[in-house]
N, C-alpha and C positions, 0 to 999 in steps of 0.2 A: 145557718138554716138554709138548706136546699129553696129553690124558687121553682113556681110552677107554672108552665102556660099551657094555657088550649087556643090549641091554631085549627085553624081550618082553614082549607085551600076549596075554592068554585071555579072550575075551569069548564072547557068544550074541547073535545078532540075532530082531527078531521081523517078521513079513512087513512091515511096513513098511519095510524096507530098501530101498534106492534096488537094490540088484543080489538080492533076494528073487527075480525073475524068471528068473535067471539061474541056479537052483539052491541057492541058500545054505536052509539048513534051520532053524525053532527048535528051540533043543533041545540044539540041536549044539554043543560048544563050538571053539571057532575061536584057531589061535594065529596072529600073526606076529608074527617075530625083525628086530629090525636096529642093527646096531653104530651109535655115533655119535663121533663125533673133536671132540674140545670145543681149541681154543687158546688159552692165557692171553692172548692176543692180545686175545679178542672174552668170554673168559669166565673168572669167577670160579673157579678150580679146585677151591677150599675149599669151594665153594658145591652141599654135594652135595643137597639139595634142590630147587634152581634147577634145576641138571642133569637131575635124575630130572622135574620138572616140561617141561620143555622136551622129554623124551622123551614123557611121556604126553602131551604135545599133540600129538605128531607122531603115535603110533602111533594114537592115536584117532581123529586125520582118516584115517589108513587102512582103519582098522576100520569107519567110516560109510562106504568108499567114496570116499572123497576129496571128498565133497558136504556136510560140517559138520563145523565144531569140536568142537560138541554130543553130537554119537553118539546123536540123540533113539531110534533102531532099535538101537540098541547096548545091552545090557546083563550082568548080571554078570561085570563086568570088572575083572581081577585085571592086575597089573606084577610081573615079576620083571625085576632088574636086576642086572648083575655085574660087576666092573671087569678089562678085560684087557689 
C-alpha cells in the first residue's frame, strides 16, 4: 500500500532570487503545499526520514524557483509534514 505525505515548506527569499523581479518580497514569509505518493515498489516505507528528505528536496527546488537545489536566495525555512 502506497503511503502519503503532505509537506509544506515556509520559507523568505532575499533579492537575489531568480523571480525577485517578478514581485516576491523579503521579509515576506512564503508557504507551498504538496502531497507526495511514496510506493513500496521504489521506496522504503519505514524509512520516514528518507521520505521527509526527498520532500524537502523537492520543495526547496521550488522555493528557489526551480533554478537550484541549493536555495542560495532562500532562507528561513521551516517543513511541516503529515501523513494522510
Amino acid at each position: 500500500m502506497n503511503k502519503r505525505i503532505k509537506a509544506t515548506i515556509l520559507y523568505t527569499v532575499d533579492s537575489g532570487h531568480p523571480d525577485f523581479k517578478y514581485g516576491l518580497k523579503q521579509r515576506h514569509v512564503y508557504t507551498f503545499t504538496d502531497t507526495y505518493t511514496f510506493s513500496p515498489e521504489w521506496y522504503d516505507l519505514n524509512d520516514v526520514k528518507g521520505l521527509e528528505s526527498h520532500c524537502k528536496q523537492d520543495l526547496l527546488l521550488v522555493a528557489a524557483g526551480g533554478y537550484d537545489y541549493e536555495g542560495k536566495h532562500v532562507h528561513n525555512v521551516t517543513y511541516e509534514f503529515q501523513e494522510v
